[in-house]
GULUM-145869 format. One record per residue (C-alpha): x, y, z; residue in one letter. Coordinates in Angstrom, 3 decimals. Example, Ala and Ser with C-alpha at 12.3 -4.5 7.8 and 13.67 -1.06 7.14 Angstrom:
{{12.300 -4.500 7.800} "A"}
{{13.670 -1.060 7.140} "S"}
# end
This chain:
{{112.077 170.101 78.810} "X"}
{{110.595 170.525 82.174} "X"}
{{106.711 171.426 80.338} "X"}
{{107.134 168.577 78.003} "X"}
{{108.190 166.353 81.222} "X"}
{{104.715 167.833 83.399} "X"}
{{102.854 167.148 79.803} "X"}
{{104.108 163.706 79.661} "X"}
{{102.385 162.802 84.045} "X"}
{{99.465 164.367 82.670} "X"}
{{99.474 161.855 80.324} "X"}
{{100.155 158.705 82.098} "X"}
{{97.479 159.615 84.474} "X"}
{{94.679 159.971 82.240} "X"}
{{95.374 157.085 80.351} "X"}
{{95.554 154.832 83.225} "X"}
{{92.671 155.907 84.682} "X"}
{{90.777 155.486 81.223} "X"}
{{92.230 151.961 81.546} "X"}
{{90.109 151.263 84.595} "X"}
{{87.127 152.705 83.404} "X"}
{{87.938 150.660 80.027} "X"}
{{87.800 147.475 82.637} "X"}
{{84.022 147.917 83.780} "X"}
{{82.930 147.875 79.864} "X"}
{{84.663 144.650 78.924} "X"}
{{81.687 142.321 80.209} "X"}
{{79.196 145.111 78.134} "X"}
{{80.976 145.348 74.884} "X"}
{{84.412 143.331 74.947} "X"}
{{88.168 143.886 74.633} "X"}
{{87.791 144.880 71.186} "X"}
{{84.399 146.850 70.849} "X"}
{{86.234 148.676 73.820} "X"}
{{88.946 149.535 72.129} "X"}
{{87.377 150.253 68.782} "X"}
{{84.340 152.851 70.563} "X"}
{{87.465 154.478 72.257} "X"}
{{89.503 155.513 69.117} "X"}
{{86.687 155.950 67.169} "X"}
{{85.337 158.770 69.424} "X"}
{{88.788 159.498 70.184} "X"}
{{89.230 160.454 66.733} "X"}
{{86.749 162.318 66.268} "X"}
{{87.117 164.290 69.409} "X"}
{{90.834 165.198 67.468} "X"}
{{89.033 166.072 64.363} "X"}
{{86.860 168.686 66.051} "X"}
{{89.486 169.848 67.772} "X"}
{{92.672 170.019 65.357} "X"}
{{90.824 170.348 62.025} "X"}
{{93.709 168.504 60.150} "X"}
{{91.926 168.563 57.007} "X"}
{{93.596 172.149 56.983} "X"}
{{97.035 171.128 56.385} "X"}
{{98.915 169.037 53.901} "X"}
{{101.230 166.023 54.352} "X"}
{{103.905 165.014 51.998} "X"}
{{104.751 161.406 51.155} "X"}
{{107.530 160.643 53.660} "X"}
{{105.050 162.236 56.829} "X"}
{{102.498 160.239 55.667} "X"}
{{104.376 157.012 55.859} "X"}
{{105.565 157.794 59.202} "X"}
{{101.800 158.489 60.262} "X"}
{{100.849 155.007 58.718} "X"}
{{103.631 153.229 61.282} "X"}
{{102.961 155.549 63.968} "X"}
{{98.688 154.826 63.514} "X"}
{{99.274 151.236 63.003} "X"}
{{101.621 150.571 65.869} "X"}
{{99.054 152.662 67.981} "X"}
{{95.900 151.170 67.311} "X"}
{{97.246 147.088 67.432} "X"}
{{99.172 148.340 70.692} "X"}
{{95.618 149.791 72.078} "X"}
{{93.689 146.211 71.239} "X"}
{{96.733 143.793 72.081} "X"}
{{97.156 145.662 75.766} "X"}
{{92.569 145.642 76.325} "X"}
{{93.174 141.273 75.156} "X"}
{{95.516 141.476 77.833} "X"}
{{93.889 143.820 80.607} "X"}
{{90.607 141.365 79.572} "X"}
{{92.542 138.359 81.275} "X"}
{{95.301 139.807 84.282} "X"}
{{95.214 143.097 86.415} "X"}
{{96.159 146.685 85.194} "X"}
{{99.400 146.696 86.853} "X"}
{{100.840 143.916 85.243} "X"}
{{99.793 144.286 82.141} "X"}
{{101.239 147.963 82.285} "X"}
{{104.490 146.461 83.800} "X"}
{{104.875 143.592 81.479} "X"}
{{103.873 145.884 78.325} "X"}
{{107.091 148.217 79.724} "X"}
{{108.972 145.844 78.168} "X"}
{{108.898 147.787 74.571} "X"}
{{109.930 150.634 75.716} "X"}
{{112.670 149.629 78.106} "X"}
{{114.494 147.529 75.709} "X"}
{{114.111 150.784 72.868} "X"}
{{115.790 152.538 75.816} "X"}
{{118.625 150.239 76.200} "X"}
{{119.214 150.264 72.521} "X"}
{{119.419 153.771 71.937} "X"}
{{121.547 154.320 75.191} "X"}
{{124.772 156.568 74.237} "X"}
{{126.145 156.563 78.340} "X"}
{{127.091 154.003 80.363} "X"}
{{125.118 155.686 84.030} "X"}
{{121.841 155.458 81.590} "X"}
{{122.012 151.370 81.611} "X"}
{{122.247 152.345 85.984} "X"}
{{118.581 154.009 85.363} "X"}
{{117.697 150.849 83.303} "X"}
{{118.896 148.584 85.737} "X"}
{{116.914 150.115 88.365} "X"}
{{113.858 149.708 86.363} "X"}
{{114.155 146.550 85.245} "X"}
{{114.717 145.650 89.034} "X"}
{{111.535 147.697 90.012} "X"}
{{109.276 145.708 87.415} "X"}
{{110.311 142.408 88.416} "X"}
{{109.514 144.038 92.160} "X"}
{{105.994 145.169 91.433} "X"}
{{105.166 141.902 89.188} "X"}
{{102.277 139.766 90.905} "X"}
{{103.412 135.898 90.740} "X"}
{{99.979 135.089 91.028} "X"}
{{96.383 135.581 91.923} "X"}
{{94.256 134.067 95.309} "X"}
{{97.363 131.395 94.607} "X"}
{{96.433 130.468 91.081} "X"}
{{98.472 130.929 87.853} "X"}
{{98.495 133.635 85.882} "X"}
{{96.909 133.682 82.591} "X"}
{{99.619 133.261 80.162} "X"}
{{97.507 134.586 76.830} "X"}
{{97.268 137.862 78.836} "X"}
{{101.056 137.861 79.272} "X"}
{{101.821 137.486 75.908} "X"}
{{99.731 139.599 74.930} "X"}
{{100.789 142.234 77.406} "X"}
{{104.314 141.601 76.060} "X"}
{{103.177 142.298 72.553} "X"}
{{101.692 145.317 73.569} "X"}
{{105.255 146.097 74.346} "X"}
{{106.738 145.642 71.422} "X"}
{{104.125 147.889 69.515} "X"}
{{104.662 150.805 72.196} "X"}
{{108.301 150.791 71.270} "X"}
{{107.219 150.985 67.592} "X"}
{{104.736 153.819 68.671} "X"}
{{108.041 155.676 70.334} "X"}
{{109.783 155.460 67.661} "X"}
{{107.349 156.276 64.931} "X"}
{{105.541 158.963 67.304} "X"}
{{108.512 160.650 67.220} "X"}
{{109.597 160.847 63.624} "X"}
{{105.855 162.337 63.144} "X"}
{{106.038 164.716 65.528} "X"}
{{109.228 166.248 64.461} "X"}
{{106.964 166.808 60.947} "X"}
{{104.208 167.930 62.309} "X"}
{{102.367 169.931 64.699} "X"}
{{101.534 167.477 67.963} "X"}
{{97.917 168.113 67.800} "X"}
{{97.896 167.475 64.256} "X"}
{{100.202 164.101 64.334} "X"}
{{98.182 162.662 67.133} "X"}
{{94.822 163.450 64.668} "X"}
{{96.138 161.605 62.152} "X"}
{{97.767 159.053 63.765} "X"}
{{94.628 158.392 65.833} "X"}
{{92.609 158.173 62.579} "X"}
{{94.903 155.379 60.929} "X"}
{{94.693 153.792 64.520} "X"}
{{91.257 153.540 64.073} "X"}
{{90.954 152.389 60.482} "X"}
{{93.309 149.332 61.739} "X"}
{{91.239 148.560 64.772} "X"}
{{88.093 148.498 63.773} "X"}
{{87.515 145.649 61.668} "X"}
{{88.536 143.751 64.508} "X"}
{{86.167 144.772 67.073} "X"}
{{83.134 144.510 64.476} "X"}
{{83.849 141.289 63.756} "X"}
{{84.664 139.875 67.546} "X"}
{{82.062 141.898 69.560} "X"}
{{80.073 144.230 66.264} "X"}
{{76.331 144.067 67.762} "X"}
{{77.370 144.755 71.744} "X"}
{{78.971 148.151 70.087} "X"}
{{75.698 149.950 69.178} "X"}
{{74.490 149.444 72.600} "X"}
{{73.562 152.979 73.236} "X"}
{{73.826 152.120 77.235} "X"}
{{77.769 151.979 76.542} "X"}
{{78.163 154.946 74.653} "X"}
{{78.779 157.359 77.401} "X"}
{{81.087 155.229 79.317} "X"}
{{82.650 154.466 75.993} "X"}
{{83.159 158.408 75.246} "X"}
{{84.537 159.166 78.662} "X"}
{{86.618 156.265 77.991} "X"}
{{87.822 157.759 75.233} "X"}
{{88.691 160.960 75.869} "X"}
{{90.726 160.175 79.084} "X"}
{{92.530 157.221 77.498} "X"}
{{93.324 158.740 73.735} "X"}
{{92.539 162.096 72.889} "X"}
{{93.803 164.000 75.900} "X"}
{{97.031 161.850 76.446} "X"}
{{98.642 161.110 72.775} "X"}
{{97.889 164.925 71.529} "X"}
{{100.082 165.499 75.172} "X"}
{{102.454 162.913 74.479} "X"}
{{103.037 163.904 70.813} "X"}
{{103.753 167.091 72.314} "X"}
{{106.233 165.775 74.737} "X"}
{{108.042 163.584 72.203} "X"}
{{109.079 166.691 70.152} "X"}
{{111.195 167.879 73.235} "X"}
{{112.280 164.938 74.413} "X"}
{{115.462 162.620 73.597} "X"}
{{114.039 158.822 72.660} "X"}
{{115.892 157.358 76.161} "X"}
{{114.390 159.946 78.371} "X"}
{{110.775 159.506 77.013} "X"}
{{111.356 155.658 77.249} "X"}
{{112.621 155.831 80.946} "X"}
{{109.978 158.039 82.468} "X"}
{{107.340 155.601 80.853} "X"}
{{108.690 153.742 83.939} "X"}
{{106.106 155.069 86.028} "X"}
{{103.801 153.388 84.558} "X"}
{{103.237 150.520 86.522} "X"}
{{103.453 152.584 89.524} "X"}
{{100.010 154.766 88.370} "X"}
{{98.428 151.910 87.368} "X"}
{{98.904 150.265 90.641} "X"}
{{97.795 153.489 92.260} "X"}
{{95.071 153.455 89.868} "X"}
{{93.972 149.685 90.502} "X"}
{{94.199 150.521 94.287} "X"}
{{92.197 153.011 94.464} "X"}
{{89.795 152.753 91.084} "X"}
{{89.814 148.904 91.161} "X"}
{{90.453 147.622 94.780} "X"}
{{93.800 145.930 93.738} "X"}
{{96.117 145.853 97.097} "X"}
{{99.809 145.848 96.967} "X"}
{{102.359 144.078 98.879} "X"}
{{105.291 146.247 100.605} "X"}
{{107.951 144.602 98.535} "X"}
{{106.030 146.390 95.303} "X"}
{{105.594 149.541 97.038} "X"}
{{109.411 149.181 97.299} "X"}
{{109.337 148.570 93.442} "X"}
{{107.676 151.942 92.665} "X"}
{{110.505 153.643 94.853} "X"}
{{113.366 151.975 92.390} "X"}
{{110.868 153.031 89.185} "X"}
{{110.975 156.602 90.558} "X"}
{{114.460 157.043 91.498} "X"}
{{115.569 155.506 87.933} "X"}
{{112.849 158.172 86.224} "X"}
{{114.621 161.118 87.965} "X"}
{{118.144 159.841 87.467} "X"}
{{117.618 159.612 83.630} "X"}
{{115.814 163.048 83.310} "X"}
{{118.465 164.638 85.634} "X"}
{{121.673 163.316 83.441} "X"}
{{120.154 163.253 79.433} "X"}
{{120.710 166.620 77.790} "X"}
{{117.475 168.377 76.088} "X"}
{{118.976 167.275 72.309} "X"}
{{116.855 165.508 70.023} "X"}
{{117.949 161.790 69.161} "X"}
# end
């Protein structure tokens, strides 16, 4: 548990600093050539890597990779609409929302809803109420919140593929139906700015620090990990990406949200110190 826990930082970090490199193409290319160039070289990064043309999925995997793609690639382009319009931190904090309510509902002790509660209190902590005093954008809210609710579907869904299948190879496949889903939308919002070879390397870098390194990690994580626990730690999100936007994007933080980060943390270690390494 304590590999799969080490996996699962690895993870967050990489993809939130692929987030703020994802930031500096959005005037180039767009939310959604962004996010279709990143799991299309994403995917084939996996390919090369996991050759998953070598092994054979029955009907019921392959139905659980279809959810698992799906609720990956519309929670990759719903979270870019909303990074597009309000800073990384928030969106990360207000797309926690999925998984803290999937943590809450698959709860079995009554200290885990302590670890929630501390959470909760550490993302309304760390939420900016507004920017240079004007409102926030409320289309990047929602869509931050909708991110949410596909990350929860990506727990859930991750994890029933995993259990299948090798990480390596669920993450290949899932990243491959994330793909298929994702693309018609960025052709047809931003299809000419994507063969700008200028963006490509960005785009690839993008890419591999944002999708290929941290789902094959996370797909790895979520085959050792109970549903609650993997839910919980993805509490530290909003703290990297606010270390992230501080140092990658310049975005300064008021003491009351550094306080926030300290409640995230303590609720992360509280729930991996009481859950039990058994699978949901």
């Amino acid at each position: 548990m304590t590999s799969a826990i080490l996996l699962l930082f690895v993870a967050m970090i990489s993809i939130q600093m692929g987030a703020g490199l994802a930031k500096s193409l959005f005037s180039l290319v767009g939310a959604a050539g962004t996010t279709g160039l990143r799991l299309f070289f994403a995917t084939t990064i996996l390919w090369i890597i996991w050759r998953p043309w070598r092994f054979r999925f029955d009907k019921s995997t392959i139905k659980s990779l279809i959810f698992y793609g799906g609720s990956l690639g519309l929670m990759n382009l719903t979270f870019y609409f909303s990074l597009q319009r309000i800073p990384l931190g928030l969106a990360v904090t207000l797309e926690f929302v999925g998984p803290l309510t999937l943590s809450i509902l698959t709860s079995r002790k009554k200290l885990d809803f302590l670890w929630v509660l501390l959470a909760a209190m550490g993302i309304y902590l760390v939420m900016p109420h507004s920017e240079s005093g004007s409102a926030l954008d409320i289309l990047g809210i929602i869509f931050a919140l909708i991110a949410g609710g596909f990350w929860a579907l990506y727990i859930y869904f991750g994890q029933r593929a995993g259990h299948a299948l090798h990480g390596g190879i669920a993450a290949t496949a899932g990243m491959t139906v994330a793909t298929i889903v994702v693309l018609p939308f960025a052709l047809t919002l931003d299809g000419p700015s994507m063969f700008n070879p200028a963006v490509l390397p960005l785009a690839l870098l993008v890419a591999s620090l944002s999708s290929a390194l941290p789902y094959s990690l996370e797909m790895i994580a979520l085959k050792q990990l109970p549903t609650k626990t993997f839910g919980i730690l993805m509490s530290l999100e909003p703290a990297i990406a606010s270390l992230v936007g501080l140092f990658l994007l310049k975005e300064q933080l008021l003491p009351i949200q550094w306080m926030a980060i300290g409640f995230i943390i303590v609720a992360s270690l509280g729930s991996v110190l009481k859950s039990q390494p058994t699978r949901p």
